[in-house]
N, C-alpha and C positions, 0 to 999 in steps of 0.2 A: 672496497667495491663502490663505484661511482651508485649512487642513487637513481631511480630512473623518474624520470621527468614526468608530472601529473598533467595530463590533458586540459587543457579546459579553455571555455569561448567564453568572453565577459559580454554577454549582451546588455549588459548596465555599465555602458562606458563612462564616465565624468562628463562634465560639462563641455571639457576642456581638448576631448577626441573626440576621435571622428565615430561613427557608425557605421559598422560593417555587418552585412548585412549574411549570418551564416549560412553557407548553402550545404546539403543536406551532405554532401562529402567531409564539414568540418564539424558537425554534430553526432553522426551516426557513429562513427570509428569511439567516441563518448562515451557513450550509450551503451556501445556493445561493451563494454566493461563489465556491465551485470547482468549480462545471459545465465549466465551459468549460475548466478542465485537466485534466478526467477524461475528459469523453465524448466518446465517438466516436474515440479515439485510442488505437493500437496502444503499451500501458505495458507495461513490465516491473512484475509482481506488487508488488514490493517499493517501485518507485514509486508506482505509486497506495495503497500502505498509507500511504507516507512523508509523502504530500501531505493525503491526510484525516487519519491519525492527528497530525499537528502541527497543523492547523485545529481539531480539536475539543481537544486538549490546552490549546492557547494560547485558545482561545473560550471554553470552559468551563467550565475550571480544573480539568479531573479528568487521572488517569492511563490512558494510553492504550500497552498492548504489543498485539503480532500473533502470531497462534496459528495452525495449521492443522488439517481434519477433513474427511475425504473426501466428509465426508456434504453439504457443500457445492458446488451445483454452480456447472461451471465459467463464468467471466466473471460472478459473481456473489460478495457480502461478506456473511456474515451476521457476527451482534455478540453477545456475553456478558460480562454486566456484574454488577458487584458493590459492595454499599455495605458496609465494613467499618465498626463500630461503635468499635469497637477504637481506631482512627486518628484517625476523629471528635472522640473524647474528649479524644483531645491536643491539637489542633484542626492535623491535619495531613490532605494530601486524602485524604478515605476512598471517591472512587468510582471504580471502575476498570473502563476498557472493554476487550476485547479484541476487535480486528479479527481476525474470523477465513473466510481464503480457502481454496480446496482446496489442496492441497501439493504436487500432479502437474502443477497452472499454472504458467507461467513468465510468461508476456504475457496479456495481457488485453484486450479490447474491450469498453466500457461503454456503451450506446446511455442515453436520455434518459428511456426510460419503467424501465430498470433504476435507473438513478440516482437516479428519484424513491423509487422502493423503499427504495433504501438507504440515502437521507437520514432516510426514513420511520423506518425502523427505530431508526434513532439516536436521532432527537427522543424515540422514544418508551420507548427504555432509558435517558435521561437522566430523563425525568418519571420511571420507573420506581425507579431508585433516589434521586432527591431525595424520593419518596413516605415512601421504608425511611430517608431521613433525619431527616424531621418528623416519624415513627413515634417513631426511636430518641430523638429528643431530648424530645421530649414527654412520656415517662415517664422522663428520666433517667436514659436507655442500659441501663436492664431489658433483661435475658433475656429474653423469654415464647417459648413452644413447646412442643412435647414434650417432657418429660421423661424418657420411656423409651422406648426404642424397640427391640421382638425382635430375637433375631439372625440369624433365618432369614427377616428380612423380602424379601418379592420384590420383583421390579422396579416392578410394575404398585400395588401397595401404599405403597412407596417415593415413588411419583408420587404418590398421592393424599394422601398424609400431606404431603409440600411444597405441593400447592395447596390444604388444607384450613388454612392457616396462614392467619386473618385476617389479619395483614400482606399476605401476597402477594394475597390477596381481594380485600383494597383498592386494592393498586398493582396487577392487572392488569384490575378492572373499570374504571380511569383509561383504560387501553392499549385494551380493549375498543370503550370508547364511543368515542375516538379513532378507531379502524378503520371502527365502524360506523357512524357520522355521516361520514365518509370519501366511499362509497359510497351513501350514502343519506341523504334527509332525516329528520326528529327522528319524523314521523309514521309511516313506513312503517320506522322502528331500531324504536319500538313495536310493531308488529305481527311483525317476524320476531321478537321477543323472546318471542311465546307461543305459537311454534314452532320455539324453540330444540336440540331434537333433528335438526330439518332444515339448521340452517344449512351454511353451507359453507366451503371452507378461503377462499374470495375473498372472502367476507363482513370474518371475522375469524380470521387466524391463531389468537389467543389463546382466544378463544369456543369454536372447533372443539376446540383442544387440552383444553380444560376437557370438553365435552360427550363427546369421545373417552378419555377417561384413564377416566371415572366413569360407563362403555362406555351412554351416552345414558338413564340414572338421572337424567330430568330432578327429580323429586322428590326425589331424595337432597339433605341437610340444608345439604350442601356448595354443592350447587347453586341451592338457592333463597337461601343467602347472596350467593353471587355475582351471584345475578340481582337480586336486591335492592338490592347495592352498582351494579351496573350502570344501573342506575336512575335513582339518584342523581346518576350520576356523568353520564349522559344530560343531566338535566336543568342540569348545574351548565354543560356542556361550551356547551350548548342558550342557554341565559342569557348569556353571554360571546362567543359568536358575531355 
């Protein structure tokens, strides 16, 4: 009996490929491999970290540790990820996830409509940083950013200076159009788009968080980049569907 074929996206490609950037049809089919060891079953915290962080590690060759923050609620995984440039350039894996649960869980119960969530999530911190990887390699692991930044800078200032970073424009107008093609068709993503101060956090986590940081400044410069880039990314998402 022929063997069957193991899935998997190398988003830690060599120096020496290219970067493709996975879209959420080439990660989630992945993923869904370990439904059926997570949901609906009473785990210890540590096991369901155990069982997806060694699936996306070994799937798609990044580094994968477990974090915790209250600000997570409970029976629920949110994820923070990082493409280091640094590593890249060695050509050693530069993206790194962290699984991160609340710290006062011990057990957990995952039902099926959480699970989609948090496959979701994944797929789209992986496009997210392969994004910051065809950025860095594309100009030959350049710097670009701010160069100065005050030192009484505030929190709310802080934000807008990281999402004003066309890198991050780019890779979360990706995550955007992702969300809002999600929930909607390409014709009616167009029309909440030129009511983008109304949207909502179910629309898109990341949209909201853009519209809320740059306190609903739909005008502000920042913001018709993004919408801009969203646009685009609409249409690319839109075509490949």
């Amino acid at each position: 009996m022929r063997k069957k074929k193991v899935k998997t996206f190398n988003c830690s490609p060599k120096l020496s490929k290219p970067v493709v950037i996975p879209s959420r049809k080439d990660t989630l089919p992945i993923l869904e491999e370990i439904r059926n060891e997570i949901v609906n079953r009473f785990l210890p915290v540590d096991e369901v970290v155990t069982i997806l962080g060694v699936h996306m590690g070994q799937r798609f060759n990044v580094t994968v540790k477990h974090a915790g923050s209250a600000q997570v609620e409970q029976n629920d995984i949110d994820f923070s990820s990082f493409y280091d440039g640094g590593l890249d350039e060695v050509d050693e894996v530069p993206i790194e996830i962290y699984i991160v649960t609340n710290p006062l869980q011990d057990i957990m119960i995952i039902d099926d409509k959480g699970f989609d969530t948090i496959i979701r999530k994944v797929a789209d911190n992986l496009a997210h940083e392969c994004i910051h990887m065809y950025q860095y390699r594309s100009r030959d692991f350049l710097e670009v950013g701010p160069f100065y930044v005050k030192d009484d800078i505030t929190e709310e200032e802080e934000e807008q200076l990281y999402l004003s970073d066309p890198d991050e424009i780019n890779a979360y107008a990706h995550n955007i159009a992702s969300e809002l093609l999600e929930k909607a068709n390409f014709e009616t993503v167009k029309l909440k788009l030129t009511q983008v101060d109304k949207i909502k956090l179910e629309d898109s986590v990341n949209l909201w968080a853009y519209v809320k940081a740059f306190n609903k400044e739909i005008n502000h410069p920042v913001m018709k980049r993004l919408l801009k880039k969203i646009y685009q990314k609409l249409v690319e998402h839109n075509k490949n569907s």
